[in-house]
C-alpha positions in Angstrom: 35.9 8.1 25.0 34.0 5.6 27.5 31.0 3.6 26.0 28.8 5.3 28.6 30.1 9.0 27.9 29.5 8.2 24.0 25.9 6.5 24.4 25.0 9.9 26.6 26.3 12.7 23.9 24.2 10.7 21.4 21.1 9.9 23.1 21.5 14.2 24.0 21.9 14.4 20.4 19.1 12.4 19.1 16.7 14.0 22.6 17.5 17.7 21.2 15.2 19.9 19.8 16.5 19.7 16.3 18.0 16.7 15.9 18.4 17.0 12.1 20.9 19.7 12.8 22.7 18.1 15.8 23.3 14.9 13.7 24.7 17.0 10.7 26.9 18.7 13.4 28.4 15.7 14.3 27.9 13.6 11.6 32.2 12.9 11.2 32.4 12.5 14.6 29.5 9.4 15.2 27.4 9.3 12.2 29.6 8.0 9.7 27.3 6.1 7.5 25.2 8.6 6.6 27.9 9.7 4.1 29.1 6.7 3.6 25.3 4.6 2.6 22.8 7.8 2.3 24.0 10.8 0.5 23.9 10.8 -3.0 22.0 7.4 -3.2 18.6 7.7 -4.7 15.9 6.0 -6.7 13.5 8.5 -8.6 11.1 5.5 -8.9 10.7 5.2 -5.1 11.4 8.8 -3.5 11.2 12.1 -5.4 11.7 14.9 -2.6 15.8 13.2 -3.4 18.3 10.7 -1.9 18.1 8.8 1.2 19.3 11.1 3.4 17.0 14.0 2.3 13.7 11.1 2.9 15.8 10.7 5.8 15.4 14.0 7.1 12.2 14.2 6.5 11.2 10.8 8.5 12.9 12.4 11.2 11.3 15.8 11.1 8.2 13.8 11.1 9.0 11.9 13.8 10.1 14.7 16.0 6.4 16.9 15.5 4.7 13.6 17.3 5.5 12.2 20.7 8.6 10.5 20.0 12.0 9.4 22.2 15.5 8.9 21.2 14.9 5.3 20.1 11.8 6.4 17.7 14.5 9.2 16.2 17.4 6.8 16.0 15.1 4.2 14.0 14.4 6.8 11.9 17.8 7.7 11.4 18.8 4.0 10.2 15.6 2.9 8.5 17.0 3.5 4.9 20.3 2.6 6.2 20.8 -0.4 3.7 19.5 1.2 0.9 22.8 1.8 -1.0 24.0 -1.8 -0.5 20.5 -3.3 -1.5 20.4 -1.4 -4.8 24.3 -2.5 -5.9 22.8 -5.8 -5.0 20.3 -5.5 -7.3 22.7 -4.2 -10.4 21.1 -0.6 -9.8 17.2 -2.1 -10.4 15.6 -1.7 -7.2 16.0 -1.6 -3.6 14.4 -4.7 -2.1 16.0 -6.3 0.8 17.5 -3.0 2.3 15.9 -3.4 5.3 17.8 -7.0 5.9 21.0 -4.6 4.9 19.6 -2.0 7.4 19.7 -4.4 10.1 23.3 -5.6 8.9 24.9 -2.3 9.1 22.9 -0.7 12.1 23.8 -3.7 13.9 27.1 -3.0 13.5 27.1 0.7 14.1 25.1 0.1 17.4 27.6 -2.6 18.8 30.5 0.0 17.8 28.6 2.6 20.1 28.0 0.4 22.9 24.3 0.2 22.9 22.5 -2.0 25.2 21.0 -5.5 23.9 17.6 -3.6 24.7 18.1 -0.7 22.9 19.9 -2.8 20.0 16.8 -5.3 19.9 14.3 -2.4 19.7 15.9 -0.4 16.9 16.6 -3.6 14.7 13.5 -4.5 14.7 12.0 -1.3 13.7 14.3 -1.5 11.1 13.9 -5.2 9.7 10.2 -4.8 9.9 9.5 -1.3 8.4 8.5 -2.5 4.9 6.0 -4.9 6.3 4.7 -1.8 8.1 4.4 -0.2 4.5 3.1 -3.9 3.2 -0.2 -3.9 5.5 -1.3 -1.5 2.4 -1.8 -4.8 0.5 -1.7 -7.7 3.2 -4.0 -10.3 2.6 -2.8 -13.0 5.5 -4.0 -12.7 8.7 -1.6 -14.5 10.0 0.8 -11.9 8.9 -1.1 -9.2 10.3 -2.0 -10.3 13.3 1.9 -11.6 13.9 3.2 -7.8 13.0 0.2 -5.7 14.8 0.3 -7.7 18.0 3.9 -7.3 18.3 5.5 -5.4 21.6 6.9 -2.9 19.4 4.2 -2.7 17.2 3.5 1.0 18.7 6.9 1.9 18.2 6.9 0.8 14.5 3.8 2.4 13.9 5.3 6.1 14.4 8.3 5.5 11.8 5.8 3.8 9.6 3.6 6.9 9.6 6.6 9.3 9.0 7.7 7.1 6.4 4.7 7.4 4.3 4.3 11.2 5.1 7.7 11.8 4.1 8.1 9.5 0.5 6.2 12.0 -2.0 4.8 12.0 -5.5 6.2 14.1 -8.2 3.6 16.9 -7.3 5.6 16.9 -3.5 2.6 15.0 -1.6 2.5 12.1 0.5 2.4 9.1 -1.9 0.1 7.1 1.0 -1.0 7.7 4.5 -0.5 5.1 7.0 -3.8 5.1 9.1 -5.6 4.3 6.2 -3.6 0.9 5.9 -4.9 0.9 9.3 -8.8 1.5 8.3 -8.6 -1.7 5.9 -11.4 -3.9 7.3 -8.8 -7.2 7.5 -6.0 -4.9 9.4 -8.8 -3.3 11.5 -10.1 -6.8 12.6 -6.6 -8.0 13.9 -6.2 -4.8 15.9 -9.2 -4.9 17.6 -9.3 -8.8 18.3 -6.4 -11.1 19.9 -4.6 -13.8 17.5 -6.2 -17.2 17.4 -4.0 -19.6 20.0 -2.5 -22.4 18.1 -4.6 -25.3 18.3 -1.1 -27.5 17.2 2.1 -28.2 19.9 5.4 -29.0 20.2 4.4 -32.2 21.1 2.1 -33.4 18.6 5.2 -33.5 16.5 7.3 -35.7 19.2 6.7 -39.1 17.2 8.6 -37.3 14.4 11.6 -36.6 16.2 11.9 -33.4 14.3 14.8 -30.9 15.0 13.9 -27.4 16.4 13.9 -25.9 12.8 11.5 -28.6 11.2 9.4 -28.3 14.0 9.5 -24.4 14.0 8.5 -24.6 10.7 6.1 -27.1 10.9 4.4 -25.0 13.9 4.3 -21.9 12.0 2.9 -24.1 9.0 -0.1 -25.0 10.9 -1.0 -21.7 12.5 -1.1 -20.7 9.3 -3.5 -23.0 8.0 -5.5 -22.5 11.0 -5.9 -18.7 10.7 -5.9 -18.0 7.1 -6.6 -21.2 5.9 -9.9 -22.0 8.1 -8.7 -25.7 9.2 -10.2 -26.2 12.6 -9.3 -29.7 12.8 -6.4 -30.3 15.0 -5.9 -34.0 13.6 -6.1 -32.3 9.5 -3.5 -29.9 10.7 -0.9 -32.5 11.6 -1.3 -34.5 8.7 -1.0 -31.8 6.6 2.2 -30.2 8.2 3.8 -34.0 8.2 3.0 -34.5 4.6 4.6 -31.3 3.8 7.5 -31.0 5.6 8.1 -34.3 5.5 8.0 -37.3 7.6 10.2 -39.1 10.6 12.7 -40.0 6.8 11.7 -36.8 5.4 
């Protein structure tokens, strides 16, 4: 079968009315890993309405009853993806990292399929950034929030986010959290409303140091950081501080 011919019978799959049921239909035939990394792995402690493929199911359904497209329903497909991996990771304790898993194994599964870069970029990083979704909740650093809320795909991320939490449920069978409320916290609120600080620090302030692209990434990021969460509105401090801790032209 021709990558283009495949990529069409799923999208028409994923488009349908009831995708649930077209994706069980032809699970054997395209969906492998949902048998292989969803059925029959669970966690009581993080999802009681069953295993991943039953939360699954429900993210989906929940999906589906809002405006959605075939991307929204295919990251909600792989969201969960890593889970089963993550948790043998973790000698059975949790599942944290699954959605770095996730990304491993949907990226794989996509590429099989012959799905675009585009379409590959989107749904991966739906995928790798779903839990910080979930994490606004609790996030204190607007740096953070501001990085995740002004994203491109923020919108997109914000419709498997709200299934998510709709669709994880207590012992009583309701929604453990609801995802606009993350959204009403005063701190998350602010960085919606208002556009992310500029940097006040460039590339080349750091050209004395003669950094490579990592240090300097990191020694960028390090003083956006302190700009927006820390308060530090001197351009001059900032340097000095990101030299002293990343270290130096020897460092």
């Amino acid at each position: 079968m021709s990558e283009i011919l495949l990529q069409f019978q799923i999208k028409e799959i994923l488009s349908s009315s009831n995708p649930i049921a077209e994706i069980q239909l032809h699970k054997d035939e395209f969906f492998d890993f949902i048998d292989r990394c969803m059925v029959g792995c669970e966690h009581k402690n993080f999802h009681c309405e069953g295993d991943v493929w039953e939360h699954t199911k429900l993210v989906i359904q929940n999906v589906v009853a809002e405006e959605h497209d075939w991307i929204d329903v295919l990251a909600a497909l792989l969201h969960d993806v890593g889970k089963k991996d993550a948790l043998e990771r973790n000698d059975g304790k949790n599942m944290q990292g699954h959605e770095i898993e996730g990304g491993r194994i949907a990226f794989g599964w996509l590429v099989k399929m012959g799905f675009d870069r585009e379409a590959r970029e989107q749904v991966l990083w739906i995928i790798r950034n779903h839990m910080k979704a979930l994490d606004l909740k609790v996030m204190h650093s607007k740096y953070n929030i501001w990085q995740l809320v002004k994203h491109p795909l923020f919108w997109r991320l914000q419709r498997l986010a709200r299934a998510d939490c709709i669709s994880t449920l207590n012992v009583d069978g309701r929604p453990r959290d609801d995802f606009d409320d993350f959204l009403k916290r005063p701190i998350v609120a602010e960085c919606l409303e208002k556009e992310m600080p500029t940097a006040m620090v460039k590339a080349d302030d750091f050209a004395l140091q003669k950094w490579d692209d990592v240090r300097l990434g990191k020694a960028l990021v390090f003083c956006h950081k302190m700009q927006i969460n820390g308060g530090v509105l001197s351009k001059e401090s900032l340097i000095r501080a990101a030299i002293n801790s990343i270290g130096g032209n020897n460092g």
